[in-house]
RODOPA-666533 format. One line per 8 residues: number of its first residue (from 1); their letters; for each residue x, y, z of C-alpha. Coordinates in Angstrom, 3 decimals, padded with zeros to 6 digits. Layout:
N
NUM> A> X/Y/Z ~ ...
# end
This chain:
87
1> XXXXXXXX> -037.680/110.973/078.227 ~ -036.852/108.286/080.867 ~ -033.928/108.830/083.123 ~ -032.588/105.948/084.752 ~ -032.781/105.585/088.809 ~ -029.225/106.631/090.677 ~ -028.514/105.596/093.881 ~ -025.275/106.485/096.063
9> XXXXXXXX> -024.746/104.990/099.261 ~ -022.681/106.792/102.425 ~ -021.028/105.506/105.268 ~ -020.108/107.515/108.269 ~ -017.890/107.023/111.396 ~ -017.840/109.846/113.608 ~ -015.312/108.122/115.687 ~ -012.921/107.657/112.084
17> XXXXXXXX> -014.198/110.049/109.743 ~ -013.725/113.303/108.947 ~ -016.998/113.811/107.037 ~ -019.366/110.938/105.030 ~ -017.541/108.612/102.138 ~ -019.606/107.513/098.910 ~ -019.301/103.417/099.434 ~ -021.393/102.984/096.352
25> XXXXXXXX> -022.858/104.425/093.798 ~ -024.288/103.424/090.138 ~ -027.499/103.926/088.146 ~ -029.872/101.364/086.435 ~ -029.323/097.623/087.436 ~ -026.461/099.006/089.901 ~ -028.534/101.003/091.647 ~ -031.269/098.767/091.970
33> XXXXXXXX> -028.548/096.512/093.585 ~ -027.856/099.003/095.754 ~ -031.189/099.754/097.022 ~ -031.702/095.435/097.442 ~ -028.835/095.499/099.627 ~ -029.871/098.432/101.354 ~ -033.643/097.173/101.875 ~ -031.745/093.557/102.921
41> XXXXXXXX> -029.986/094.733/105.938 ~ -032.643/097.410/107.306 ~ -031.127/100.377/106.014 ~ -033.124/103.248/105.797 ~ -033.310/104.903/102.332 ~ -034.151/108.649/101.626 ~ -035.170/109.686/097.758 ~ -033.733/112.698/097.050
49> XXXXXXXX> -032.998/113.061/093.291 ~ -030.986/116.603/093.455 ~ -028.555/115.021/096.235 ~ -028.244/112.120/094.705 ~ -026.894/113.866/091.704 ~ -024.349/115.861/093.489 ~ -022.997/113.059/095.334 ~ -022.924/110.770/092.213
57> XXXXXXXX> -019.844/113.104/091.138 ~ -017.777/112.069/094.288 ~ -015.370/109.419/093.578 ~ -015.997/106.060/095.876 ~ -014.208/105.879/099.098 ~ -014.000/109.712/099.111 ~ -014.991/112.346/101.781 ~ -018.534/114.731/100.564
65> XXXXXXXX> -017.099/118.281/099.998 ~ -018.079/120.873/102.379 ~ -020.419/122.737/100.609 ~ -022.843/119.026/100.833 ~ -022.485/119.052/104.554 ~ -025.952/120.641/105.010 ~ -027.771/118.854/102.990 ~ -025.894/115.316/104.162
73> XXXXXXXX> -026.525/116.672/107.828 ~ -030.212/116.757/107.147 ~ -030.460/113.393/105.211 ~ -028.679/111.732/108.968 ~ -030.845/113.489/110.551 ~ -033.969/112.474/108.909 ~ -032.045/108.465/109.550 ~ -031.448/108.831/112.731
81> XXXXXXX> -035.108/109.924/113.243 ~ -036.270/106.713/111.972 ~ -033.938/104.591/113.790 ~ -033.950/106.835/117.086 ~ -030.064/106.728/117.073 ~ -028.326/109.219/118.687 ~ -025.530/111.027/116.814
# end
């Protein structure tokens, strides 16, 4: 059985937002798009299927539930490791 890739994309303003926002998200051709784009402008990209799932449920423009924080906090945390940006 072949699944097709997912992909979600957040965004995050700590001096606007509340918590992350899905700003895209799709599977197949869309998420290949997404990763392009993504890959295009120097954005790092983590793989993490079981995340990716959960946040696929959450509605575009819309803050993560609490109960993702964790796992959301770890996935900036692991970005802003690679791009030694300071939260």
């Amino acid at each position: 059985m072949t699944t097709s890739k997912k992909a979600v994309a957040l965004k995050y303003d700590k001096t606007k937002d509340l918590a992350p926002k899905t700003t895209a998200k799709g599977q197949g051709s869309i998420a290949r798009q997404i990763i392009k784009i993504a890959q295009q402008n120097d954005i790092p990209i983590k793989q993490d299927e079981d995340l990716v799932q959960m946040l696929s449920q959450i509605e575009l423009n819309q803050n993560i539930p609490e109960e993702l924080y964790q796992a959301v906090a770890e996935l900036f945390s692991f970005i802003y490791g690679l791009t030694n940006e300071k939260i």
